[in-house]
C-alpha positions in Angstrom: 142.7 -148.3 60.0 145.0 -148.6 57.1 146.1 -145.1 58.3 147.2 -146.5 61.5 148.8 -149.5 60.1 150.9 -147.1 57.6 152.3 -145.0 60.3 153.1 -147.8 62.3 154.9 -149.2 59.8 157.0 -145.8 59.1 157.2 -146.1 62.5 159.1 -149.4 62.7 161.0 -148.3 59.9 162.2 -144.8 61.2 163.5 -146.8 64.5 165.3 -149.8 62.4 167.3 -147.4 60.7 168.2 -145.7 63.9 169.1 -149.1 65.3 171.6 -149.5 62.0 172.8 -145.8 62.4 174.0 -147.1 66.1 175.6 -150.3 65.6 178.9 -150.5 65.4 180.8 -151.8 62.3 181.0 -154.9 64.4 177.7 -155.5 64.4 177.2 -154.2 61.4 178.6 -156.7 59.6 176.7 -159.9 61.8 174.3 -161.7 59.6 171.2 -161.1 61.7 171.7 -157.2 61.8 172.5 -157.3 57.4 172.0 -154.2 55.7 172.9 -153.8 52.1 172.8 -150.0 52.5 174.7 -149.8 55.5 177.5 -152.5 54.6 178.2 -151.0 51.3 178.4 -147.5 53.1 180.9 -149.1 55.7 182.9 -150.1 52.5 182.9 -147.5 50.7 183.8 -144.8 53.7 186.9 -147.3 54.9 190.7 -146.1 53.4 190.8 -149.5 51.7 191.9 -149.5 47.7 189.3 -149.1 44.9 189.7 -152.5 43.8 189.2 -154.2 47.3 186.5 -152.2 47.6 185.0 -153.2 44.3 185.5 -156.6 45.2 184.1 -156.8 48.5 180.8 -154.4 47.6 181.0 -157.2 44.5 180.6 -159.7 46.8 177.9 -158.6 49.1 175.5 -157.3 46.5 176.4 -161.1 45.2 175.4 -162.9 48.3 173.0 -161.1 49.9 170.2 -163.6 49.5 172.3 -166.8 50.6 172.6 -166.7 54.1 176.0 -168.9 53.6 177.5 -166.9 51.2 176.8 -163.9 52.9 178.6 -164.9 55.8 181.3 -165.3 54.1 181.7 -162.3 52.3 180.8 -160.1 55.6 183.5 -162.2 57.3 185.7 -161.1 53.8 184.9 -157.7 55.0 185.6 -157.9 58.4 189.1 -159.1 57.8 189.6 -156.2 54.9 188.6 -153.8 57.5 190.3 -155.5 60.8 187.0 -155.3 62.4 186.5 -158.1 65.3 183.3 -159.9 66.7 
């Protein structure tokens, strides 16, 4: 049993991060689809400066356990990328 439950949970985990690998930036950066990993990556792989991007990874690692703040700084991010949605 605790076999099964193990792979079931690699399992769920192997197919969220497919889910994040397909999401567009859009949805990326949506509250309900947050991933630290995944927002940070968006960041750091955009052409913006090495200071916005210091201040807007800042940011998110900052908020990432108030769901109000976080909005906010993936909105920041949306903007700093032009990203819609």
């Amino acid at each position: 049993m605790a076999t099964e439950a193990v792979s079931e949970t690699a399992t769920q985990a192997t197919e969220a991060a497919a889910s994040a690998a397909e999401m567009s930036p859009a949805d990326l950066l949506k509250p309900e689809n947050f991933s630290l990993d995944k927002v940070l990556e968006l960041v750091e792989g955009s052409d913006l400066g090495v200071m916005q991007k210091t201040l807007l990874k800042t940011a998110i690692e900052k908020a990432k356990d108030s769901p109000e703040l976080l909005q906010a700084a993936l909105e920041q991010v949306k903007a700093a990328l032009k990203i819609g949605g």
